[in-house]
C-alpha positions in Angstrom: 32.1 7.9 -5.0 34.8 10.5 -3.3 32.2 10.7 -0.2 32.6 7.2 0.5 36.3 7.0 0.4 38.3 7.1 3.3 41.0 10.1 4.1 39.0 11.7 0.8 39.8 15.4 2.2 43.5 15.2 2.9 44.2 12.8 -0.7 42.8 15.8 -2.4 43.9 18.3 -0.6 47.3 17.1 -1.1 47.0 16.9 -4.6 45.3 19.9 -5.3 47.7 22.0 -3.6 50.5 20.5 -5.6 50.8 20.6 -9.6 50.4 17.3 -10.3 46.9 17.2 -12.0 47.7 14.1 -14.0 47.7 12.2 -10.4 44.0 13.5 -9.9 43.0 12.4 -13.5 44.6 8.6 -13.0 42.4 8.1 -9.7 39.1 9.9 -11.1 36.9 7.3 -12.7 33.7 7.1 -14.4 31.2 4.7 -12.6 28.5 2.8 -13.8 26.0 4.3 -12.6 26.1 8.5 -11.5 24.4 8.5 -8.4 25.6 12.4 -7.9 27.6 14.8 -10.0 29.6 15.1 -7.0 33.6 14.1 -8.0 34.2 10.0 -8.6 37.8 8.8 -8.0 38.6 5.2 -7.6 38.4 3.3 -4.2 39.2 -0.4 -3.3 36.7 -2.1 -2.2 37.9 -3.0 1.1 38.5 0.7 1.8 34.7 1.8 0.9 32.4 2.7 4.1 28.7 3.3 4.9 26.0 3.8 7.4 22.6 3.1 7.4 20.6 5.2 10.0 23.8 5.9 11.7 25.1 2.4 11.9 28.7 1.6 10.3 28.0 -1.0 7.4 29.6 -2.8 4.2 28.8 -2.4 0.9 27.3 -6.1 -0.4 24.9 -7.4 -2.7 21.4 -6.3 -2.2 20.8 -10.0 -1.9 23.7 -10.7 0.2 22.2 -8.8 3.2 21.4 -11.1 6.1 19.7 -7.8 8.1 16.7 -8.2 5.6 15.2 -11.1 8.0 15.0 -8.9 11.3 13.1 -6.4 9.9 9.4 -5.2 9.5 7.9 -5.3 6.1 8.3 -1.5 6.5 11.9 -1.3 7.4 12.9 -3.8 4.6 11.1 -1.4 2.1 12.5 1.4 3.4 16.0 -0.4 3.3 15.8 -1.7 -0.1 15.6 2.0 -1.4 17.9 3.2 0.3 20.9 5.1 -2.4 23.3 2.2 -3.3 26.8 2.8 -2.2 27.7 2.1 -6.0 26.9 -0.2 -9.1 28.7 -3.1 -10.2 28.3 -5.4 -13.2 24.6 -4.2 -13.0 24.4 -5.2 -9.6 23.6 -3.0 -6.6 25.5 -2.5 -3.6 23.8 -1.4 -0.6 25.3 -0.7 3.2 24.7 -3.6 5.4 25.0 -3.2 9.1 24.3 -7.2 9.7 27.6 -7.7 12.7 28.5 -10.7 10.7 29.1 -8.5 7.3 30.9 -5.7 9.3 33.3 -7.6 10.9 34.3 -10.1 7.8 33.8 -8.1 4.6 34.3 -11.2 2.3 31.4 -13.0 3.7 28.5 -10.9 2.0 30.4 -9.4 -0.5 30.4 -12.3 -3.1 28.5 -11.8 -6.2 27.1 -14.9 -7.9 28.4 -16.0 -11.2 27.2 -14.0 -13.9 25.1 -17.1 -15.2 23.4 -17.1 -12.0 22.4 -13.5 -12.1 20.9 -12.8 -15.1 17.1 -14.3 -14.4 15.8 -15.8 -17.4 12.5 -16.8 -15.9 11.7 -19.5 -19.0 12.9 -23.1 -18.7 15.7 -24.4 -20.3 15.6 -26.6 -23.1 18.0 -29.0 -24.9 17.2 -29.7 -29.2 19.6 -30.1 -32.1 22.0 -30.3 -29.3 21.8 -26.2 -28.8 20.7 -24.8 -25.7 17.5 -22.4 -25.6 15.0 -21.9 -23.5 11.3 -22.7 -23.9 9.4 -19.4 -24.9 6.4 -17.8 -26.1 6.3 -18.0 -30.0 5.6 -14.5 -30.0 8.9 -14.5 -28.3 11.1 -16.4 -30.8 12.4 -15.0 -34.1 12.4 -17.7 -36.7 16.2 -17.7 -36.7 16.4 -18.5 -33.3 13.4 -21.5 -33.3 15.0 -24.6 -32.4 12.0 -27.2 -32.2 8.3 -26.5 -31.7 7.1 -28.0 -28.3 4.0 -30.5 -28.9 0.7 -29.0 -28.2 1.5 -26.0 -26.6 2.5 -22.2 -28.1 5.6 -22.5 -26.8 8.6 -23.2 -28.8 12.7 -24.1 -28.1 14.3 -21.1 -28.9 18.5 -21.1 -29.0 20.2 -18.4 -26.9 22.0 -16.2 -28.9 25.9 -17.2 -28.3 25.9 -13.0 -29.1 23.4 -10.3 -28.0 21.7 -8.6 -30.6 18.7 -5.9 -32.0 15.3 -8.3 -32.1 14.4 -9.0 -35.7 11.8 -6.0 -36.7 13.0 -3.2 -38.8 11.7 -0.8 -36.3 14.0 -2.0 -33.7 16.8 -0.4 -34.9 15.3 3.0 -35.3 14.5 3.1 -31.4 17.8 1.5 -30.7 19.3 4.7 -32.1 17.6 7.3 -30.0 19.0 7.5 -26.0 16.8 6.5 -23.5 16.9 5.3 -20.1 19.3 7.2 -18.4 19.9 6.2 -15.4 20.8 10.0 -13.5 19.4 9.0 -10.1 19.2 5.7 -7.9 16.7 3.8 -7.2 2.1 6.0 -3.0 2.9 2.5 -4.4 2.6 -0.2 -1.5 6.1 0.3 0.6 6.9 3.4 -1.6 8.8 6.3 -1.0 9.0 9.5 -2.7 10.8 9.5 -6.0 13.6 12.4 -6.6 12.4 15.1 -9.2 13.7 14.0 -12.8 14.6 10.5 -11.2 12.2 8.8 -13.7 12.0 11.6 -16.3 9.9 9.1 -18.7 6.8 8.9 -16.5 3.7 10.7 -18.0 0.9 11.9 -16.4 -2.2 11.3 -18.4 -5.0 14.3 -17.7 -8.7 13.5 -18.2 -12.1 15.9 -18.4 -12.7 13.6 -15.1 -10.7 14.8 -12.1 -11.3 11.4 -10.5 -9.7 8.9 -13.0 -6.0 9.0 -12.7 -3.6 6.9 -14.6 0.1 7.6 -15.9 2.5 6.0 -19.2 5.7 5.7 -20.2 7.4 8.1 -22.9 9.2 5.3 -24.9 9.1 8.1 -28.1 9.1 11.8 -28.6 5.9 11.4 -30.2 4.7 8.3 -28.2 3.4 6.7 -24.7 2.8 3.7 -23.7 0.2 2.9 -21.2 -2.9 0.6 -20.1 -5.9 -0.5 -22.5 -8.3 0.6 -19.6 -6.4 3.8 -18.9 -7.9 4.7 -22.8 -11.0 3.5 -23.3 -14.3 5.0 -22.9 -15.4 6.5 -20.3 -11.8 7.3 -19.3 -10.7 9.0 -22.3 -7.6 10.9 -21.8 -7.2 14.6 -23.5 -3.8 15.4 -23.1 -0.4 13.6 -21.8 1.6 15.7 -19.6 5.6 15.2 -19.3 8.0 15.9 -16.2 5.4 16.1 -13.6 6.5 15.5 -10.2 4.1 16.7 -8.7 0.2 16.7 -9.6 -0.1 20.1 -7.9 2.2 21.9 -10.4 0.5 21.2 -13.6 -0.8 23.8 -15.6 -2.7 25.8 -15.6 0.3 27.3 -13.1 -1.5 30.3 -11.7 -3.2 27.7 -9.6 0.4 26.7 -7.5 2.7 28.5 -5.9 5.5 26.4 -7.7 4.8 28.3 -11.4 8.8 27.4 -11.8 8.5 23.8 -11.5 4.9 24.2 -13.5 6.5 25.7 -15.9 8.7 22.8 -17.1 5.7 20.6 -17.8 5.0 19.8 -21.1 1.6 19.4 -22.6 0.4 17.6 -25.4 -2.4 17.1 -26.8 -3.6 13.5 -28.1 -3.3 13.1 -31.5 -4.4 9.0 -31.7 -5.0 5.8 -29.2 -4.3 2.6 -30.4 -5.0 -0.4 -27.9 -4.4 -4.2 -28.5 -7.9 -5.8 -29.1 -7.9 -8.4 -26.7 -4.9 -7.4 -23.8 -4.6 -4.6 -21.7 -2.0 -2.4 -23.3 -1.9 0.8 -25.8 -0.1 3.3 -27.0 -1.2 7.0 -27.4 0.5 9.2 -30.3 0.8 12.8 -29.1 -0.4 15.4 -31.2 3.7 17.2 -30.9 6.8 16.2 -30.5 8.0 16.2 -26.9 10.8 18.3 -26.1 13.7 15.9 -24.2 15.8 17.4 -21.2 17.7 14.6 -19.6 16.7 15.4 -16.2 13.0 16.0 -17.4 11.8 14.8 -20.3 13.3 11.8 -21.6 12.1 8.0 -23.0 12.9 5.0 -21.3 14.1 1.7 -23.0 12.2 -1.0 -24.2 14.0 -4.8 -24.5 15.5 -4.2 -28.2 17.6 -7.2 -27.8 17.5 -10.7 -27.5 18.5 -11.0 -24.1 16.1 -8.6 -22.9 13.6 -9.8 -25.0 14.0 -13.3 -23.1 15.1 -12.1 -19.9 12.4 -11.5 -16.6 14.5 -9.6 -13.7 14.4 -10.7 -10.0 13.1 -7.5 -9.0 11.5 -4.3 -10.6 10.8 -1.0 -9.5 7.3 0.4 -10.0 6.5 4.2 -10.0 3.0 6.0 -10.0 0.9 8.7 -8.6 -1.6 6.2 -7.1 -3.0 5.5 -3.5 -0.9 4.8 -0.9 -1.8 2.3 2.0 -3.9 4.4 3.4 -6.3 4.7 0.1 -5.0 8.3 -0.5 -4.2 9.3 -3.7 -0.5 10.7 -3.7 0.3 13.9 -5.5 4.0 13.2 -5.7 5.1 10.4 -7.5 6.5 7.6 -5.6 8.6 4.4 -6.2 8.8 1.2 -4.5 11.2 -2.2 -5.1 9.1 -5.2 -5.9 9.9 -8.7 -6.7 8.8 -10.4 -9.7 7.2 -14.1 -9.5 8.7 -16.4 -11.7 6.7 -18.4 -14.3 4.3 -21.5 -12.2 1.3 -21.8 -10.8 1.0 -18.4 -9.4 1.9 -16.3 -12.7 0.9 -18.7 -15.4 0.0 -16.5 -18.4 2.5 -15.8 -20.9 1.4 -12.5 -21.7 2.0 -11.1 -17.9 4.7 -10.3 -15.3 3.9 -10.8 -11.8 5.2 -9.5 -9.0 4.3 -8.3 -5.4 2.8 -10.5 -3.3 3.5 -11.4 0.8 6.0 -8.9 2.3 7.1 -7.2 -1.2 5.2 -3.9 -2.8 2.0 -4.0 -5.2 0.9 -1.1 -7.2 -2.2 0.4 -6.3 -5.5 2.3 -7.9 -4.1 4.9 -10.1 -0.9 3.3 -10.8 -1.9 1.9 -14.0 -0.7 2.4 -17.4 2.9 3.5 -15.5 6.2 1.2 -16.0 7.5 -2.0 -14.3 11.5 -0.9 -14.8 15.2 -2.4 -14.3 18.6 -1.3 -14.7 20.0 -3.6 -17.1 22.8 -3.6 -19.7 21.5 -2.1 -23.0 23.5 -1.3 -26.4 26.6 -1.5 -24.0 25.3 0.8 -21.1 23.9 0.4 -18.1 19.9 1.8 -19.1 16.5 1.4 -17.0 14.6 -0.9 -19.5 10.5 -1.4 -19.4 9.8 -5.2 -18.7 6.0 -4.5 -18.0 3.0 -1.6 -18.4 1.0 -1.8 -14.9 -2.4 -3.1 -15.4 -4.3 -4.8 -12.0 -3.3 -5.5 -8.5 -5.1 -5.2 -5.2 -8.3 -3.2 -5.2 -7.1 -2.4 -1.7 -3.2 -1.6 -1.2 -3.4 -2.8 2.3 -3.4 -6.2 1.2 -0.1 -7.2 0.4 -0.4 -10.9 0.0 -2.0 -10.5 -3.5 0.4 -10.0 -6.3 0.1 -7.7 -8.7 0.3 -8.0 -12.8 1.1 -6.2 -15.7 1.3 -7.0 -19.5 4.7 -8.4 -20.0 6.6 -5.7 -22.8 8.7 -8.2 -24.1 5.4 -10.5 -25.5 3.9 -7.2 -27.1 6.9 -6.3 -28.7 6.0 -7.1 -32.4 2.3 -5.3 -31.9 4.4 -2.1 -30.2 6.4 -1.5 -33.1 4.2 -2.6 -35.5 2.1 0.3 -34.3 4.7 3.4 -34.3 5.2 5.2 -37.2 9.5 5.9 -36.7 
């Protein structure tokens, strides 16, 4: 980003006061990721700099960041959201001030291979002499099923040498409509406020009870996925409502003194719920067709190809309009970095994703039905993808050593699509 490169004034200067416009078009670049729509132009690495909290730093690896271990739970969270400097390969690059870092760049700035940082999560397995990974059946297309493994429901399943759209015909369809755009970087335990439009698929689900809250993802113009108990009776929910930042500006807007940002809320009325009959996961049809604004309105992705499909992140970020730490319910949505727990002892179902725990966020009260979310590579691009629908955590956000589940997307998959009407 131009704000991060050294000597950026007098470069541009320079070249703006001259003619020679095709030398500002060879350094300007598209990144990854926008984190601004300020100008982009290309920067060595070497030459990039930071501060955190008025500190000169390095851009590393999240990871790579030794300064993690000398600080409070609080001042990791608060680090770990900080704006990245820039994405790279899908991986964030945040400003370290660690002494070691600053004074021999090359140290932290070493990204593991690109086997190493894609987190399958499953273990690997060997049959017909082709590599797969042991899986879920529900997880396996039948071209893919290598070997059956004895009495259990898991099955061998080959990597695909090639990514690809899963198997169902409905796949495709979503595949084709643009989804989680990724316009902004990345309470909720640890949270902090989100940017407005930052998560533009989050829905706000409105009940004839003030005191139930829950929220959704818009994975559809006409569809939201959420939690099983966010539906049921008693909580019923009447309408959906889309782009809320802020519960406070919702209609009816004569009530705030924001009737601008009020305004740009979407209502819908609920036209059908359709929840799983045994897990904790559903998907409401809305009654119209939501109206999409990039910065607003707009779906997020779910794993549509193999390697999401199989694929369980090392971290997620979880957004919602629940209680903070301090048991208050928050008006602003808020986002927090968690960790996900791998598959063991401590997150043995294959139906869930984990994550939270000692020293790392949880979602709280009123956080359910909302998303567990990445930024991954999807159809080509980097996207924030939908590994998990929120569904129970601590019933008191103050204690962080429990971890927090969800229902794990990628093992609903089949009963998602087979339930939308594209």
């Amino acid at each position: 980003m131009i704000g991060n490169c050294p000597k950026k004034q007098a470069r541009m200067k320079e070249l703006l006061d001259s003619s020679n416009m095709s030398e500002i078009e060879r350094i300007s670049c598209t990144p990854e990721v926008r984190l601004t729509m300020k100008k982009y132009i290309c920067c060595k690495t070497r030459d990039i700099k930071c501060a955190y909290k008025g500190q000169p730093g390095v851009c590393v690896p999240r990871e790579n960041c030794p300064l993690k271990k000398t600080l409070t739970v609080g001042q990791r969270n608060a680090w770990s959201n900080q704006k990245p400097c820039y994405v790279h390969d899908g991986t964030e690059y945040l400003c370290c001030t660690n002494p070691h870092c600053v004074s021999n760049h090359k140290l932290c700035d070493k990204q593991k291979p690109a086997a190493q940082q894609t987190t399958f999560g499953f273990p690997k397995c060997l049959a017909k002499g082709i590599p797969g990974l042991i899986v879920p059946k529900a997880m396996c297309s039948a071209q893919d099923l290598l070997q059956r493994v004895k009495n259990s429901k898991h099955v061998c399943c080959a990597t695909p040498t090639t990514d690809r759209l899963i198997s169902h015909p409905n796949a495709a369809k979503l595949a084709n409509m643009l989804c989680g755009t990724v316009e902004h970087m990345v309470k909720v335990q640890g949270g902090e406020i989100a940017q407005r439009g930052e998560f533009p698929w989050m829905a706000y689900l409105a009940y004839s009870y003030k005191h139930t809250r829950c929220g959704g993802s818009l994975i559809h113009p006409f569809y939201v996925l959420t939690a099983k108990h966010c539906v049921k009776p008693p909580a019923k929910p009447t309408r959906v409502l889309l782009g809320v930042h802020d519960v406070q500006d919702t209609p009816p807007c004569r009530k705030t003194f924001r009737q601008s940002f009020c305004a740009q809320v979407q209502q819908i009325t609920i036209s059908e719920t359709l929840h799983h009959h045994y897990y904790d996961i559903a998907l409401v049809r809305l009654a119209a067709k939501a109206i999409l604004s990039q910065d607003r309105v707009y779906p997020i992705c779910l794993p549509l190809y193999v390697s999401l499909l199989r694929q369980m992140p090392e971290s997620v970020i979880i957004t919602g309009w629940g209680k903070t730490e301090n048991e208050m319910l928050s008006n602003v949505l808020l986002k927090a970095t968690t960790k996900v727990v791998m598959r063991g002892k401590e997150c043995p179902n294959d139906h869930v994703i984990c994550s939270g725990g000692v020293n790392n966020s949880n979602h709280c009260a009123g956080d359910s039905g909302g998303p567990y979310q990445a930024i991954r590579k999807f159809g080509g691009s980097m996207r924030y993808v939908q590994y998990g629908v929120i569904s129970s955590g601590s019933m008191y956000c103050s204690i962080s050593e429990r971890r927090s589940q969800g229902m794990l997307v990628s093992y609903f998959m089949d009963w998602i699509l087979d339930n939308m009407a594209l």
